[in-house]
Phi, psi and omega in degrees: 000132143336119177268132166215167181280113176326286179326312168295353179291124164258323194222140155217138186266126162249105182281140172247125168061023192258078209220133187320320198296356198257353194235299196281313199198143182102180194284307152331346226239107168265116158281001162315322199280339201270347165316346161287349178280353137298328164280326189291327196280340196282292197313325185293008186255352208238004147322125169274095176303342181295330231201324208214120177228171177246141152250149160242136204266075167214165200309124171205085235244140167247188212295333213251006161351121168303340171314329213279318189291015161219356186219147149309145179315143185209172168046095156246115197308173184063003170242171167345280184337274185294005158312151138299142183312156181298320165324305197264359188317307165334308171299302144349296211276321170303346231240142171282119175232128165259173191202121185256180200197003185211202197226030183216121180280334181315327224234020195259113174342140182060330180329290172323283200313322215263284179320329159325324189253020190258048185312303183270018155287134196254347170196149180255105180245133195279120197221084173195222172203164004277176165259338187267003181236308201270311143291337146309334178243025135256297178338304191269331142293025162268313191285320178301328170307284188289011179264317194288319165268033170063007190256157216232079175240146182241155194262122229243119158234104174270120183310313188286345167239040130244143216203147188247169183255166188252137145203187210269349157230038184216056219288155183287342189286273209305286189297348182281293203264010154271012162262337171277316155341273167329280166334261245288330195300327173265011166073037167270142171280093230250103169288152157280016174141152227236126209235128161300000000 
């Protein structure tokens, strides 16, 4: 990983969850979600090192995760699930990584502490799935966060890369767009796509 000065960072990208079990594979796994993966490699190739960096946010569970009581088991470190897609490996191997264990990025070892040290920073742009679960619960305790220390950073969700799974009581168009509700409500700057 690329050692950087915290301090010169303005803009940071958090790829979330973009790991085979939510796409590729597993009890978990939509590939409706992998259509987002073209718009995320065009902007992540178009990163400015000077200003701006990526993290990645991922799911990474151990057998006996509590998580497992509301959702199937999914992401078990160390298997298949939990990599990140092959798309995005490239990024990925460069990239500042958190390995969560819930479905809030807020509560991922060091992640507060880390955010902490981002003094100029000026915008957060949000990019993975789900949007109504796993982007939705960094997002809005992110902004609560940074409302709570006074810092006047805005937090960016650009529609095309992000993305929810479909099922017969979860349809993906309808939860996408009650998570954008919620977000914009919660004063994230909620977008059709993301334009420097």
């Amino acid at each position: 990983m690329k050692i950087m000065d915290y301090k010169k960072i303005k803009r940071l990208y958090i790829n979330v969850d973009m790991v085979n079990g939510f796409i590729n594979c597993g009890a978990m796994h939509d590939k409706g979600i992998g259509a987002i993966i073209g718009e995320q490699v065009r902007i992540l190739n178009n990163i400015d090192d000077a200003y701006e960096k990526l993290i990645f946010v991922v799911e990474c569970h151990k057998k006996s995760c509590k998580e497992f009581k509301k959702f199937p088991e999914h992401c078990i470190e160390g298997t298949e699930e939990a990599k990140v897609v092959s798309q995005l490996q490239k990024f990925f191997e460069n990239a500042e990584v958190y390995k969560k264990n819930s479905t809030s990025a807020m509560f991922a070892p060091n992640f507060q502490n880390d955010l902490n040290k981002y003094e100029n920073l000026k915008e957060v742009v949000v990019m993975g799935c789900c949007t109504d679960i796993c982007v939705l619960n960094l997002v809005i305790p992110m902004i609560n966060y940074f409302d709570e220390n006074d810092k006047e950073v805005m937090v960016t969700v650009p529609k095309n890369i992000v993305e929810t799974y479909d099922a017969p009581n979860h349809l993906r168009k309808e939860y996408n767009e009650m998570a954008f509700k919620l977000m914009k409500q919660a004063g994230a700057n909620i977008v059709d796509e993301f334009t420097k």
